[in-house]
N, C-alpha and C positions, 0 to 999 in steps of 0.2 A: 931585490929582496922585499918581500911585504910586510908591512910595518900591520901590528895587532893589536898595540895598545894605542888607546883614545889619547895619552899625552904624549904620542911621537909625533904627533900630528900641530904644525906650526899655523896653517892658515886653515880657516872653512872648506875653500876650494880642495886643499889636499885630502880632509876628513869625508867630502861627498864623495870624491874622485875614488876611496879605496871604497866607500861605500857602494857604489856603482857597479866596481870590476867585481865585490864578491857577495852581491846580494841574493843570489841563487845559492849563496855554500849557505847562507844561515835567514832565516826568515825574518829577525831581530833588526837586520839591513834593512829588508825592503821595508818595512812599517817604520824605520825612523825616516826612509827616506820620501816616504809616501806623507808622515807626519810633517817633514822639515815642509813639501811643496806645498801644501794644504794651509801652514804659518805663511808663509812666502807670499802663495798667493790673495790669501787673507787682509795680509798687511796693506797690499795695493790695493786694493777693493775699498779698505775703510779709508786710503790717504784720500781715495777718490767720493768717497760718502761724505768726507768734509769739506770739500771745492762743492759737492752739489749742496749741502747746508750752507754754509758761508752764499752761494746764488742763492737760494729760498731766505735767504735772512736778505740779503740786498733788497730784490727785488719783490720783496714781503707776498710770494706766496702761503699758499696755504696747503699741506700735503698729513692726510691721516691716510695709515697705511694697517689696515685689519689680520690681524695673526688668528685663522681660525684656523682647524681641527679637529681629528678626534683626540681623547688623549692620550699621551705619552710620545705623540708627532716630535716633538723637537720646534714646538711652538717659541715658549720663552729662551733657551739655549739660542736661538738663533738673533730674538728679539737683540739678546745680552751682546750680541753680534755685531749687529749694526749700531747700536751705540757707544760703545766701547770707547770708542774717541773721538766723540760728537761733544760739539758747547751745550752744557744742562740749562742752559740760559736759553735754548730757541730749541729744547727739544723735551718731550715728555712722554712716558710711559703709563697707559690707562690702563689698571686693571681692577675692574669695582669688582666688591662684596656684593653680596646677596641683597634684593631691592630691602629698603628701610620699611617700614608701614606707611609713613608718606608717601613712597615711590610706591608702593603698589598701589593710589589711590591717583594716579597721576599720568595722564597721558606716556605710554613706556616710553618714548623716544628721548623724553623730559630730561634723562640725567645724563643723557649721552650729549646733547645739545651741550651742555657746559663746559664739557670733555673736550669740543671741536678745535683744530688748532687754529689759533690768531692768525694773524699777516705776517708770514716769515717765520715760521714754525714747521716744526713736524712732529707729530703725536703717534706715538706705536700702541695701536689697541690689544692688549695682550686678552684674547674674545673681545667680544662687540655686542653689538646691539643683534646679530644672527644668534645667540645664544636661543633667543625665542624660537628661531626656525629650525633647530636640531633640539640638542639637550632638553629645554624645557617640555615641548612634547612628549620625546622621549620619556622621559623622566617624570611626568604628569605633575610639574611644577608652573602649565598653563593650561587653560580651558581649550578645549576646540574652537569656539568664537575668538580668544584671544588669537590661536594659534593664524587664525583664518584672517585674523582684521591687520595681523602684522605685515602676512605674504601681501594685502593688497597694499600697507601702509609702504612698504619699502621702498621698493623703485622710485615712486612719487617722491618722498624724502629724499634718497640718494640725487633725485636728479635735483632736486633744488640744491641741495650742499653743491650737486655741480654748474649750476648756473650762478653760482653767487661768488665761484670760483676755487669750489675749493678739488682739489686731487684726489678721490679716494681709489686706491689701489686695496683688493679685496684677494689676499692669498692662501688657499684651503691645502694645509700639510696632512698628504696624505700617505699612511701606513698600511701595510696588510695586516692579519689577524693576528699572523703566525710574530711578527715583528713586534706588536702591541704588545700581546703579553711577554716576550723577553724581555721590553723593556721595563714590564711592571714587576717581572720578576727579578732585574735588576735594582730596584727602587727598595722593592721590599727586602732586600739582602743588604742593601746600604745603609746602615743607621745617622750618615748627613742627606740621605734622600728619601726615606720613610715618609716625612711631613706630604711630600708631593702624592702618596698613594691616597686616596680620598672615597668615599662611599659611592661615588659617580662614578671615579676609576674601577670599583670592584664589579659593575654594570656593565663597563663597556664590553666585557667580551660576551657573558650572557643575551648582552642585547643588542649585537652587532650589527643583524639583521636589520633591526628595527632603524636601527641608527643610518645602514644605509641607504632606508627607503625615505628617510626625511632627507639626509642632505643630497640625493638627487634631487628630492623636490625642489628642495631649496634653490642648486645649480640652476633645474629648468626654471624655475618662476622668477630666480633674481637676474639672472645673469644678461647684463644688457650693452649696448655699445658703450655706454659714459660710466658703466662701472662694472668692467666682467671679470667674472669669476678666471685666477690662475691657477692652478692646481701644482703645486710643488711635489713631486715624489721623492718620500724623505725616508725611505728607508736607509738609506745613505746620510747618516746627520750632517755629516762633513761638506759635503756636495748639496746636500739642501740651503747649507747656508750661503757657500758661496756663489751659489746660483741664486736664491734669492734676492743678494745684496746687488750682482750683478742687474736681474731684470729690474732692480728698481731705477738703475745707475741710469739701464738703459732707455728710461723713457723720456729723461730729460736731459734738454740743450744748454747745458751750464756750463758757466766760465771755466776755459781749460781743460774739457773732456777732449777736446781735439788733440793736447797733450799728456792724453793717457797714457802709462805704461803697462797695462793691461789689458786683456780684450774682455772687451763690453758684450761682445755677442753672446747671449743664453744658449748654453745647452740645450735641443730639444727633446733629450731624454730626461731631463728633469724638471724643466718647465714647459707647461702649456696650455693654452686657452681653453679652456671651456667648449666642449660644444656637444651639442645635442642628437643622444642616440634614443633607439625605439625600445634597446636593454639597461637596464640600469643598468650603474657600474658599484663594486664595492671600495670606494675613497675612502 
């Protein structure tokens, strides 16, 4: 006899178990049962973000991990992701305002340098210091000279950050057109997510073009072996983030990943490296 109400139901096991047998009669099934796995696997992802924190606090590394995009990716939702149940004591979130009139008079890299995490830290940059290589051009909120002294300043910088020991992992969430605006026209139908719709957001699809001809540039001129470009496909919010959390797990040898209960292995339909074609792509 099949049980129909959610309070017949005595353990977990019993409520997936009917879930399971009749998730084809109602489609309500498959999305809690798809929601429940997505929790599930979540949970293990961040018990194991905290073994690799707890190692980077030990052994006082240093690891800044770059959230770029275009907007409406599933940038910060994801950021919110991986910290969720991290110590705020050896972790922090950058996401600066507009430069000051001092910071525009000031070598750019100047207020990012302060941002860097210490010894045994991890810093999530919610944009970066790439804002210059997309956006700002786009958007003629830098010069051509600026634009041009950034692309040669980069790599140089990055690799000292990496000679001096620090980690930076550089992850570009990327959407199609048609995905963008659903999700802006979600934003603007939500009156607790209105704030996130912004004058740059009402740009990005008029200027999409434009946009994807700078961050190819960006991918070909930044992207290098001590700090390359991953491309996350996040049309899938869900699966971008736990694929995200996963590729980060996976680069490092910390205490107890060997008793994982989770596979560490990334998706390569959602993550993957960078690499260099002769057509651009639209990221």
């Amino acid at each position: 006899m099949k049980k129909s109400k959610i309070l017949d139901f005595i353990t977990t096991e019993e409520l997936m178990s009917f879930l399971v047998e009749n998730q084809e009669e109602n489609p309500l099934y498959k999305n809690v049962l798809k929601k429940f796995e997505y929790e599930n696997e979540l949970l293990k992802l961040q018990s194991e973000l905290v073994n690799l924190q707890n190692w980077i606090s030990t052994e006082k590394k240093k690891v800044a991990i770059i959230f770029e995009g275009r907007d409406a990716s599933g940038k910060g939702g994801t950021i919110r992701r991986f910290r969720e149940h991290l110590n705020p004591r050896s972790m922090r979130v950058v996401a600066l305002n507009k430069p000051t009139e001092v910071e525009q008079n000031q070598w750019y890299f100047n207020r990012y340098i302060k941002e860097l995490p210490n010894a045994g830290e991890i810093v999530f940059f919610d944009r970066s210091w790439y804002n210059r290589a997309v956006v700002e051009p786009v958007m003629g909120f830098c010069t051509e000279q600026q634009y041009e002294q950034f692309m040669v300043q980069v790599s140089e910088f990055e690799h000292m950050l990496y000679e001096s020991g620090t980690y930076i992992i550089k992850l570009w969430f990327s959407v199609t057109k048609e995905e963008q605006q659903a999700r802006f026209d979600s934003r603007l139908n939500n009156p607790l997510k209105k704030w996130k719709y912004s004058p740059v957001d009402a740009k990005g699809q008029e200027l999409w073009d434009e946009f994807s001809h700078y961050i190819n540039q960006m991918f070909t001129r930044t992207h290098n072996s001590f700090s390359p470009w991953i491309i996350v496909n996040a049309n899938d919010k869900n699966a971008a983030r736990l694929e995200s959390i996963r590729y980060v797990l996976s680069l490092f040898n910390y205490k107890g990943k060997e008793d994982a209960e989770v596979n560490l292995m990334v998706d390569p339909n959602v993550i993957e490296r960078y690499y260099r074609m002769v057509k651009e792509l639209n990221h």
